[in-house]
C-alpha positions in Angstrom: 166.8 -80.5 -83.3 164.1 -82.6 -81.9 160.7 -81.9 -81.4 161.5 -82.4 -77.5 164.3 -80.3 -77.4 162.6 -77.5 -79.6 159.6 -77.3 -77.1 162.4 -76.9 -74.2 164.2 -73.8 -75.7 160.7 -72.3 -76.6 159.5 -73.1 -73.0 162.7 -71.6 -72.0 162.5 -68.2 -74.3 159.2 -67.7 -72.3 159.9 -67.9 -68.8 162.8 -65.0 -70.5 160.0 -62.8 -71.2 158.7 -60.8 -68.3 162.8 -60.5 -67.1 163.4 -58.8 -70.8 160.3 -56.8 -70.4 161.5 -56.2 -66.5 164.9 -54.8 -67.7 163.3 -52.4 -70.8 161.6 -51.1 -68.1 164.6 -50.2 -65.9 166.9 -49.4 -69.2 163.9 -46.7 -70.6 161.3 -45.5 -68.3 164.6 -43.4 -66.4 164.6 -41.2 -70.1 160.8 -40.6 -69.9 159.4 -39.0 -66.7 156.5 -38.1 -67.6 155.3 -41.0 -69.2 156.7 -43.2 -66.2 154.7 -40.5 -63.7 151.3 -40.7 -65.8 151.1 -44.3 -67.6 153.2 -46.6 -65.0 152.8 -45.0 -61.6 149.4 -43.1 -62.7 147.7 -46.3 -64.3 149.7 -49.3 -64.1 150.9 -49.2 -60.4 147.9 -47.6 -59.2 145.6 -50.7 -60.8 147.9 -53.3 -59.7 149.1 -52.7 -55.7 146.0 -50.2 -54.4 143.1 -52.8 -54.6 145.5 -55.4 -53.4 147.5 -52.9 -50.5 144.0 -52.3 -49.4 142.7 -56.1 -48.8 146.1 -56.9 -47.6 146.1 -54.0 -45.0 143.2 -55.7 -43.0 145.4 -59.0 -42.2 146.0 -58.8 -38.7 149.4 -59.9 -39.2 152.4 -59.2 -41.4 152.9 -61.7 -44.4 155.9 -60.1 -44.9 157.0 -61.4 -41.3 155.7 -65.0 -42.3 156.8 -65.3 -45.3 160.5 -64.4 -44.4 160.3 -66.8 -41.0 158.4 -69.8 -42.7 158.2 -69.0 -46.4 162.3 -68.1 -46.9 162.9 -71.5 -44.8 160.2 -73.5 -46.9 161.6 -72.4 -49.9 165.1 -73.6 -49.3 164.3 -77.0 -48.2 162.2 -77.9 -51.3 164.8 -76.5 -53.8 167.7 -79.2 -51.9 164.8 -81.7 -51.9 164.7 -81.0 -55.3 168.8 -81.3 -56.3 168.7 -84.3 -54.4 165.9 -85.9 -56.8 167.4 -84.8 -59.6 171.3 -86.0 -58.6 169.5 -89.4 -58.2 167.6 -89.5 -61.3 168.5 -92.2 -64.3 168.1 -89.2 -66.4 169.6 -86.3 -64.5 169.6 -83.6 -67.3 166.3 -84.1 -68.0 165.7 -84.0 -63.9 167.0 -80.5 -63.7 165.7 -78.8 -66.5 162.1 -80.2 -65.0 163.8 -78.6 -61.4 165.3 -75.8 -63.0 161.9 -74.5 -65.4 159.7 -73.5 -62.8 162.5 -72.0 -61.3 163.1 -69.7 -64.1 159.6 -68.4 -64.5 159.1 -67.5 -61.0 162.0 -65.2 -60.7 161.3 -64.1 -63.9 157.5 -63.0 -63.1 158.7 -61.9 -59.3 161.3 -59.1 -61.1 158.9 -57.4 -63.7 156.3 -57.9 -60.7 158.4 -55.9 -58.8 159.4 -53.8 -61.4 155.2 -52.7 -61.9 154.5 -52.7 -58.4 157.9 -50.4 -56.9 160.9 -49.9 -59.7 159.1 -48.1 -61.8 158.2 -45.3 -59.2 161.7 -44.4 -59.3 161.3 -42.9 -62.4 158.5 -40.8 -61.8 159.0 -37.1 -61.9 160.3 -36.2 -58.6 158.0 -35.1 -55.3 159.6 -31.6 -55.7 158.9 -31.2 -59.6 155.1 -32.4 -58.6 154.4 -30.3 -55.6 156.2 -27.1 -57.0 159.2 -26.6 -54.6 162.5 -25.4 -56.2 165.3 -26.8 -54.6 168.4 -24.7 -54.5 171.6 -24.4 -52.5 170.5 -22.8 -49.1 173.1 -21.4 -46.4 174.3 -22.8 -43.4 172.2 -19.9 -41.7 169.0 -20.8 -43.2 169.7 -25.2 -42.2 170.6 -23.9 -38.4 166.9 -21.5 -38.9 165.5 -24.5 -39.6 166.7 -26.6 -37.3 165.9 -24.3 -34.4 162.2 -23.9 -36.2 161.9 -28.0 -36.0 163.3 -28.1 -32.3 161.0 -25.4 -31.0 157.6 -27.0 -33.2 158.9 -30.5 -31.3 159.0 -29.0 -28.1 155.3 -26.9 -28.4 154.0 -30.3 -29.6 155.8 -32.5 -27.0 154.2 -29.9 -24.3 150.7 -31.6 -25.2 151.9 -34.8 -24.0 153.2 -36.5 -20.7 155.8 -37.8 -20.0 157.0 -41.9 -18.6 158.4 -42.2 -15.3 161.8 -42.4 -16.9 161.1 -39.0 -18.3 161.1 -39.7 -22.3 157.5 -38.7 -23.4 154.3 -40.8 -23.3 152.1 -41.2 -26.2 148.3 -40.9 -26.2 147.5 -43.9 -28.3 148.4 -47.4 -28.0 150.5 -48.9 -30.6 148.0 -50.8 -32.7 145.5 -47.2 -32.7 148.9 -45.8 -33.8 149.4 -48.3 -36.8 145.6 -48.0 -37.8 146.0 -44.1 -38.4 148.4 -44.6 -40.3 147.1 -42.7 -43.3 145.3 -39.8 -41.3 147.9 -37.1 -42.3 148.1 -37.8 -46.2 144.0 -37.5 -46.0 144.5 -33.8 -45.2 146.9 -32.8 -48.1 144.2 -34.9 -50.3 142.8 -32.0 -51.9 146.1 -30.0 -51.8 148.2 -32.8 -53.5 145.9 -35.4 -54.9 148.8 -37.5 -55.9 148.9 -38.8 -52.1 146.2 -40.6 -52.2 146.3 -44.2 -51.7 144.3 -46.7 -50.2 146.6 -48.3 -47.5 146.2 -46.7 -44.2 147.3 -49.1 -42.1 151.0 -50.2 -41.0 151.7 -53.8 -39.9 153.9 -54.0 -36.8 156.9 -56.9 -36.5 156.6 -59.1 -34.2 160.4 -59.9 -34.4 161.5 -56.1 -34.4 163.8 -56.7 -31.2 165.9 -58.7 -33.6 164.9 -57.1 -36.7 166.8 -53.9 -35.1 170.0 -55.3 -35.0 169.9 -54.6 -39.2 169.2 -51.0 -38.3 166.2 -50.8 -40.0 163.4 -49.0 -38.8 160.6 -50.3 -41.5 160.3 -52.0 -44.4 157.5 -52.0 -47.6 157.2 -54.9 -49.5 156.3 -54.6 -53.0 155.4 -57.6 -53.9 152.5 -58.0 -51.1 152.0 -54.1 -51.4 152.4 -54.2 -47.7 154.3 -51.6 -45.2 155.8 -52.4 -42.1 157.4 -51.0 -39.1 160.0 -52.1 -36.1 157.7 -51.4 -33.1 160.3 -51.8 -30.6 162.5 -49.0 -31.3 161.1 -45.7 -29.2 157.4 -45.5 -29.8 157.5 -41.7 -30.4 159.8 -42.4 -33.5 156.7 -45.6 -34.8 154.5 -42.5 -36.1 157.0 -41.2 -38.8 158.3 -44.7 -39.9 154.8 -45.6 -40.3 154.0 -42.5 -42.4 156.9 -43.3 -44.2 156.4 -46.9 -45.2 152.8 -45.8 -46.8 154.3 -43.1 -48.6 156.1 -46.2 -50.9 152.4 -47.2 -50.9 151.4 -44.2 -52.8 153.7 -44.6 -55.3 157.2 -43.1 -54.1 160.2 -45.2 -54.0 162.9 -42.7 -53.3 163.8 -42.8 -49.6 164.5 -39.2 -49.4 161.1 -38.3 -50.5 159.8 -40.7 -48.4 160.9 -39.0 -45.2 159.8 -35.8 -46.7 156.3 -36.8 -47.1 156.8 -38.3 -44.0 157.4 -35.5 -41.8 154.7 -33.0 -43.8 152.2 -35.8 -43.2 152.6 -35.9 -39.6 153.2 -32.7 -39.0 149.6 -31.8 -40.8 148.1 -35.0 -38.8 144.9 -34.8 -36.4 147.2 -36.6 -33.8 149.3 -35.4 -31.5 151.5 -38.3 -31.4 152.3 -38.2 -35.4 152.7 -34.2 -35.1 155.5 -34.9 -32.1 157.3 -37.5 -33.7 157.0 -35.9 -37.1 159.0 -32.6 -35.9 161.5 -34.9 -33.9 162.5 -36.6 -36.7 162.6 -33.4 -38.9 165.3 -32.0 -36.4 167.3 -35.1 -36.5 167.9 -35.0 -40.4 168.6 -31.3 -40.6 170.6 -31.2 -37.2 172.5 -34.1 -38.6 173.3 -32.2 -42.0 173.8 -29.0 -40.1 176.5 -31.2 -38.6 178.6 -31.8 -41.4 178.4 -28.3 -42.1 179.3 -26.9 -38.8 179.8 -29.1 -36.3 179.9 -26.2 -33.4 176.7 -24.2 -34.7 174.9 -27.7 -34.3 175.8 -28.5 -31.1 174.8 -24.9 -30.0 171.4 -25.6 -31.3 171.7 -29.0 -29.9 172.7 -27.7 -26.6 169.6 -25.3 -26.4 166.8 -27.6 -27.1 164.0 -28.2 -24.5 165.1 -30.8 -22.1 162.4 -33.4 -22.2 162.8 -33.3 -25.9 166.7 -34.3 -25.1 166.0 -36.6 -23.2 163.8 -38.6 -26.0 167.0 -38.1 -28.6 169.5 -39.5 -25.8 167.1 -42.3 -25.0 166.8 -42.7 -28.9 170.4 -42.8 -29.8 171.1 -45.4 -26.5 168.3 -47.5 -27.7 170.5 -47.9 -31.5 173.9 -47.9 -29.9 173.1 -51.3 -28.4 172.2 -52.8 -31.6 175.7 -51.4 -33.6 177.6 -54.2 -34.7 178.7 -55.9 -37.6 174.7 -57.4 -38.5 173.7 -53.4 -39.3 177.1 -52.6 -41.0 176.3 -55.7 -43.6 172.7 -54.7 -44.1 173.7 -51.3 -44.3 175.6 -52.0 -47.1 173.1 -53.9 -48.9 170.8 -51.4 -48.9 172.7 -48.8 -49.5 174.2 -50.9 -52.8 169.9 -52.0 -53.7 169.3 -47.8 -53.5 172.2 -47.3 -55.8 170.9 -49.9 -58.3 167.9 -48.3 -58.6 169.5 -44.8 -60.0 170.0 -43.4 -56.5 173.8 -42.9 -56.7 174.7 -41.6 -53.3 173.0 -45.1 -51.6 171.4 -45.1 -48.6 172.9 -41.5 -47.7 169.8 -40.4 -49.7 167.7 -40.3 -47.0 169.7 -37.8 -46.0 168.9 -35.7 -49.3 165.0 -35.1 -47.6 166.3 -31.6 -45.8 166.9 -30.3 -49.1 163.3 -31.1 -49.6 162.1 -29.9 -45.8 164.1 -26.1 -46.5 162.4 -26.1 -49.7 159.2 -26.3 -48.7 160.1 -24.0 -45.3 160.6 -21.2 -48.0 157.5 -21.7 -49.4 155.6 -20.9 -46.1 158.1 -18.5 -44.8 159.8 -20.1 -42.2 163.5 -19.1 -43.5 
């Protein structure tokens, strides 16, 4: 073997090394919870995305936004410049290996960077194990309990607030004083649970949500820019708890259903009105929704009783995603539901689902059921 050739397989071995250490990662940290929760999420993630979530957060716009409308784009025409040049080379091996190299070590370095800054926070012990819930089976009685409790907190809450002349409710902030506090609610379970703290506070609105809601997706946090954004054209009153639940992945939680949990008991302990309403509406959606599958006709007796203004928000809510259904949402449906089962999350993106077991553990705790 040449000297040449020798340099090329050691260059190549390289650009292997942060995808090996990327995969150790996903292969181990799953056997050691406690580790992952105090050396990767505790130190390692912590270090890495906080002082960079928090520079990031002041950008006025998303670079999540650019860099999938420009950067994506960009990206795609440089790599067919790049065939091109190397189909026309004299030497055309040597063309795509140069091609090819730089390649290599950027995917490479983006999955153990995404690995650090998000995989390994599926791993951590669990929001439940860390904030002393006990989940359990609970009783079709106790979901409808809840239910009702979540209906009637909505409805106190939405009483505080008027309404648009088309009768859904009217929030008191604007949508950017909205997005800026953002992180209000964790600051007040600081002290109770200082594992919530992170310094992102702010949520970056799309400006392409109209389309971006065709996918069905509500908001999105990118790891790699430690960045959380939301759809701001779906109902306002649902921006709050989307927003609360994108900067819960900023504080070091990756699983979706404890996302929404953290969510709802962020807004619901939030100085704001508007993040208190929408975080009780969205808390009756999930467990009406499971109480659903249980008991189709106890649900729609709850459902049926619920104040009316606050019915008219979840008609004007569900009309608002019925437009959008359509094949676009059923593909991106499936690809995230097949990313969340990757990531040790068997039941997909039916997970977020799994936050009312969550929401009637903690109800138990302060004697709601």
């Amino acid at each position: 073997m040449t000297a040449t050739r020798r340099q090329k397989w050691i260059s190549l071995l390289l650009a292997a090394i942060p995808a090996v250490v990327a995969v150790l990662l996903y292969l181990l940290l799953p056997l050691f919870p406690g580790f992952t929760e105090t050396v990767m999420t505790g130190g390692v993630f912590r270090a890495l995305s906080m002082p960079y979530g928090w520079l990031m957060q002041w950008l006025p716009v998303s670079v999540t936004e650019l860099l999938v409308v420009l950067g994506i784009p960009a990206a795609v025409v440089l790599l067919v410049i790049g065939v091109v040049k190397a189909a026309r080379a004299p030497q055309k091996k040597a063309a795509l290996y140069r091609l090819l190299r730089p390649i290599a070590w950027i995917l490479a370095a983006l999955l153990l960077a995404y690995m650090l800054l998000h995989g390994v926070n599926y791993y951590r012990r669990t929001a439940a194990d860390l904030m002393g819930l006990e989940l359990r089976t609970h009783t079709t009685a106790e979901l409808a309990t809840l239910s009702n409790y979540f209906a009637g907190q909505a409805a106190t809450v939405r009483a505080e607030l008027t309404e648009a002349p088309d009768g859904t409710v009217q929030l008191e902030g604007s949508l950017s004083h909205l997005l800026t506090e953002a992180g209000e609610g964790y600051a007040t379970l600081d002290d109770t649970y200082p594992f919530l703290w992170g310094a992102t506070n702010r949520v970056k609105p799309v400006l392409l949500s109209h389309a971006w809601s065709y996918t069905g997706i509500t908001g999105m946090y990118f790891p790699m820019l430690a960045e959380a954004n939301v759809n701001i054209d779906q109902p306002l009153w649902c921006v709050p708890f989307t927003a609360a639940h994108e900067l819960a992945h900023t504080r070091g939680f990756a699983r979706e259903d404890e996302c929404n949990f953290l969510a709802f008991l962020s807004c619901s302990r939030h100085p704001s009105v508007d993040y208190r309403y929408s975080g009780y509406y969205m808390a009756y959606i999930y467990c009406i929704n499971a109480l659903n599958r249980l008991d189709a006709e106890q649900a729609q007796a709850i459902a049926a009783s619920v104040d009316e203004g606050f019915r008219r928000d979840l008609t004007a809510q569900s009309e608002y995603w019925d437009a959008f259904e359509g094949p676009v949402q059923e593909v991106s449906d499936s690809i995230n539901s097949g990313f969340i089962s990757s990531q040790g999350v068997p039941d997909g993106s039916y997970s977020y689902g799994r936050c009312v077991d969550l929401m009637l553990a903690w109800a138990e705790t302060e004697g709601i059921l």
